[in-house]
N, C-alpha and C positions, 0 to 999 in steps of 0.2 A: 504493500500500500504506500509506502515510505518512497517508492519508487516511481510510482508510477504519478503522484501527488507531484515529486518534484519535476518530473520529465514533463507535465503539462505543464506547469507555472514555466518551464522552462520554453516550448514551446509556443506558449500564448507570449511570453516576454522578447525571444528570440528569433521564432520563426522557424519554419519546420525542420531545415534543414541541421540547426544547431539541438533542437530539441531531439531529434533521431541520435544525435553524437552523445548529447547527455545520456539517452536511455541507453545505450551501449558501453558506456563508459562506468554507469554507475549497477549496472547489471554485472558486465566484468568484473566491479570491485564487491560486491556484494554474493557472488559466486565462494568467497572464501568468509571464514570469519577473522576478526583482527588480527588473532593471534598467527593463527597460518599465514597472513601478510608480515608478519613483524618478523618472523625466526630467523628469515636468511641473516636479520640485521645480525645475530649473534654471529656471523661468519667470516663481518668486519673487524679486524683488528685493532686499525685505529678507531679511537672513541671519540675522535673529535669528529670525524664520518660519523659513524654511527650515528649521535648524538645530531649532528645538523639532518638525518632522513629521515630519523624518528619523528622528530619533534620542525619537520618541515623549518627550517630554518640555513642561510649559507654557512658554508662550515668558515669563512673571514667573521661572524658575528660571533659563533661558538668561540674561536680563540679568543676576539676581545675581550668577552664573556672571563674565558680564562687566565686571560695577562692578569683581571683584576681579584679573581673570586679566589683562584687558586686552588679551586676545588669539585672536582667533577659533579660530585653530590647537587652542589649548591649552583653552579650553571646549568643542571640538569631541572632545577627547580624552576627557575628563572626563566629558561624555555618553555618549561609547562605553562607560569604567570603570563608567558608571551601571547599564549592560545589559549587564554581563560579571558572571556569577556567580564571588563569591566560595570560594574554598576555605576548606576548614573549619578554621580555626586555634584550636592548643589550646596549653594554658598551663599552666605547673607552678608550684605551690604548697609557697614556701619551708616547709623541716618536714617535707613531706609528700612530694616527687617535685623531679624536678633537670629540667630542661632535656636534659638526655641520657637521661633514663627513657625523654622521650617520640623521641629520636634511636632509641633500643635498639627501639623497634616502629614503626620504618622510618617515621617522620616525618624532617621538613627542618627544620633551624632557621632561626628566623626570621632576617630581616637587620637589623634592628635590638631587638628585645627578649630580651634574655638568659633568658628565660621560655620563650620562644612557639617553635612550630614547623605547620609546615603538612604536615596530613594530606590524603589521596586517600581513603582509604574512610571507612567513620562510625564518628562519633567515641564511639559507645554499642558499639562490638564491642570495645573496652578496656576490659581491667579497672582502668586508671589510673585513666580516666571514672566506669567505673559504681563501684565504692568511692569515688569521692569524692575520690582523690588528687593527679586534676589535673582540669583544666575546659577549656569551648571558652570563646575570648574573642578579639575581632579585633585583630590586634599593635597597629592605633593607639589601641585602649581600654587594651592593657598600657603602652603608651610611655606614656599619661597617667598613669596609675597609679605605674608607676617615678618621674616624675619629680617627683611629688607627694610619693610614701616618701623619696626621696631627700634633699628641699625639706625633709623634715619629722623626719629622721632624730633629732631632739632632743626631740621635743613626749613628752610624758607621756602625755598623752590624748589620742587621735582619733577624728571623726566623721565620718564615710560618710551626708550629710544625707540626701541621695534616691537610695536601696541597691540599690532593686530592678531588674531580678531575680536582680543578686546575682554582676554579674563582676568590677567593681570592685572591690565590698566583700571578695569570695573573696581575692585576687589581697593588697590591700592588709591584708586583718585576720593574712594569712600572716605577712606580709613583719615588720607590726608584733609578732605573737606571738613571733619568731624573739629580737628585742631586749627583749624580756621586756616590753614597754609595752602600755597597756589601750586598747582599742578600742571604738567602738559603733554601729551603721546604724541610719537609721531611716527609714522607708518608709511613706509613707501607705494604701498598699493591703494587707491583709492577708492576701491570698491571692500575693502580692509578698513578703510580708515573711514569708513562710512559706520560700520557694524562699530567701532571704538566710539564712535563718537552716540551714539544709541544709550552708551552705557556710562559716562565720565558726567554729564550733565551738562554743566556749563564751563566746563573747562577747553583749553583752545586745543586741536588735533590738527598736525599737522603733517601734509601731505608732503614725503621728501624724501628720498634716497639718506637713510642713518649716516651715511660718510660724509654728507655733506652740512650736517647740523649747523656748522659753527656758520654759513651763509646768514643765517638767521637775525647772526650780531647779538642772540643772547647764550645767557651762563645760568648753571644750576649749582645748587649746595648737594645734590641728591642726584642720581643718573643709574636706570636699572637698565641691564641690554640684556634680555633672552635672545641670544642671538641667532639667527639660522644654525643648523646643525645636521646630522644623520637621522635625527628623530629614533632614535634604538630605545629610548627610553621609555616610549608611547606607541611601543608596539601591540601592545594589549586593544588599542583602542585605534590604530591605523593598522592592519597586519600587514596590508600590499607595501608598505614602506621597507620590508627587507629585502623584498625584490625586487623595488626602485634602486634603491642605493649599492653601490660596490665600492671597495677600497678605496679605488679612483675618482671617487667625489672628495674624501677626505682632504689633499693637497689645499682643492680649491676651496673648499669651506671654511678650512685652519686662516688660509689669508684674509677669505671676507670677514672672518671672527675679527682678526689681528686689528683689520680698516677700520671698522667700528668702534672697536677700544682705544684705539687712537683718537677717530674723531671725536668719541664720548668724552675723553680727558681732554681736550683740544676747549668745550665749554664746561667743564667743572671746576669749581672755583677750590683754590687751595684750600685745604681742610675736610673738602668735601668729599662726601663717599661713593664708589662703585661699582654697582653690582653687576655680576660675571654670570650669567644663568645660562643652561643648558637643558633640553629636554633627552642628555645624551650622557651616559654615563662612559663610553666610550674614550679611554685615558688620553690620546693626542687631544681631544675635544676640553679633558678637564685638567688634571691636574699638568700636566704635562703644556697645558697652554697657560696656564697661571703660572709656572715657570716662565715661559715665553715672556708673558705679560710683566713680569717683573724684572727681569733682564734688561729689556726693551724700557721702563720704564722706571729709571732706579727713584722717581719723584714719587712710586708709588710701595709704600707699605701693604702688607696680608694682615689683614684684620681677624686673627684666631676666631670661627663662627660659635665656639663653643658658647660663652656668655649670651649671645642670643637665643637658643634654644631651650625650649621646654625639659623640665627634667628626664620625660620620656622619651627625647631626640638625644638624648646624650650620648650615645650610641652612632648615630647617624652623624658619622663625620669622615672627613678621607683628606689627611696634608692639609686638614685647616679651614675645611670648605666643609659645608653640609653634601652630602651622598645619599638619598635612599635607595630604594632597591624594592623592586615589585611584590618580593617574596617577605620579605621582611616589615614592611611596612604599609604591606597593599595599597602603593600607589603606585603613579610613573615616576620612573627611577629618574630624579630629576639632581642637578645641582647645582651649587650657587657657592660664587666665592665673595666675598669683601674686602674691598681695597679702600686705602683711606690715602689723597692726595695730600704728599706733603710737598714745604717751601724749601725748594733746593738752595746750597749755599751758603 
């Protein structure tokens, strides 16, 4: 029944021709049970094969997996987190909605963002959602965020460099409107920088290539860059993303990260802080470019992340930077470094 359900959705969606290759394909596989499919995998030697056909994954993401983990067990998990769909986690907007609005319509709070809570139906049947008054956002994009607002709790001005499409920016232009301080995102793409601008209120969203910020003629106390990335992180919730991405994207992405952290410190006024965010736990991507970043920029100090964190993130760190990890923390493995601009000289 299973089959023949999907082989017409398939052909009512596709067209006959694709929908006869589904029924053949999924009849073929269905011919065995899982386990008769898996055995040959014992015949593979190497476990890092293995490991990327089981668990449908490239075996370049299984090693990065294990440059960092170190441990078969625990990247073996982490591939499973990769093909376990996420729950839909939504988040409330200081100002506007509490953490218990979204408790009061039978969500869970999250376990570690005093924000967030996770829902079971969709998140567009609340009217929190559709008014505007809270937003979906995954706890490890809010824990970045907290600990950025937190980090930054003094700054006058801040900037949301690469906004789109606008959970960050939601989340933290809240947080900063509450303390009376002026905000601003800005988003190269303007059908991006439309969705940011939905959610920030009356704060200004500006349409720009992030390298070119400092055109602008202004300066921040505060500067966050999620910057483009592999996206390995938010696999869970993108899966086509490890089939997009190969080794060979890495080079170029490390440089656009690099442009951006220059331009961002190019308008950040001395004293003021910098956050490094990734939705990529991937080491050229993290620690290994906060290296970079410091080298490159000896005006710039690493801000140890531990004192911003919750007692229950205490844990969650890697060279100084917060690190989670899907398996461990049920979110996306996201991360985020601090940097604090000092006056050289």
């Amino acid at each position: 029944a299973a089959v023949s359900e999907t082989v017409d959705v398939a052909r009512k969606r596709l067209g006959e021709s694709k929908g006869s290759f589904s029924n053949a394909l999924m009849r073929k596989a269905s011919a065995q049970s899982l386990e008769d499919w898996l055995a040959p995998l014992e015949e593979i030697t190497d476990p890092i094969t293995r490991l990327a056909i089981r668990h449908s994954h490239p075996e370049w993401i299984v090693s990065a997996y294990l440059d960092l983990l170190k441990d078969f067990d625990r990247v073996e998990a982490e591939l499973i987190s990769n093909n376990t769909a996420a729950k839909p986690t939504l988040v409330s907007w200081p100002g506007s909605s509490t953490q218990q609005d979204l408790l009061d319509v039978g969500a869970i709070a999250t376990e570690f963002s005093p924000y967030g809570a996770t829902f079971d139906g969709a998140p567009s049947s609340l009217e929190l959602i559709r008014h505007r008054l809270a937003g979906v956002q995954d706890e490890g994009s809010q824990i970045v965020t907290q600990i950025f607002a937190t980090a930054t709790s003094s700054a006058k001005r801040t900037l949301d460099l690469c906004a789109g499409p606008g959970g960050k920016a939601a989340l933290l232009s809240h947080i900063v409107r509450e303390s009376g301080r002026d905000f601003a995102a800005n988003e190269i793409s303007e059908p991006r920088a439309a969705l940011v601008r939905k959610v920030v209120g009356n704060f200004p969203v500006y349409v720009g290539d992030g390298r070119e910020i400092a055109s602008r003629g202004e300066h921040f106390d505060a500067i966050l860059a999620d910057v483009p990335c592999t996206g390995l992180g938010a696999l869970r919730r993108r899966p086509e993303v490890r089939w997009r991405r190969t080794l060979r994207d890495i080079p170029a992405l490390l440089a656009l990260q690099m442009e951006l952290v220059d331009s961002a410190l190019t308008v950040l006024n001395t004293g003021g802080i910098f956050g490094y965010a990734t939705c990529s736990p991937h080491y050229a991507e993290t620690s290994a470019q906060v290296k970079s970043i410091l080298k490159k920029h000896p005006e710039l100090e690493l801000i140890p992340i531990d004192s911003y964190l919750p007692e229950n993130l205490s844990h969650a760190t890697r060279d100084g930077a917060l690190s989670l990890w899907g398996t461990t923390h049920q979110t996306d493995s996201m991360f985020l470094a601090l940097f604090k601009k000092r006056e050289l000289g």
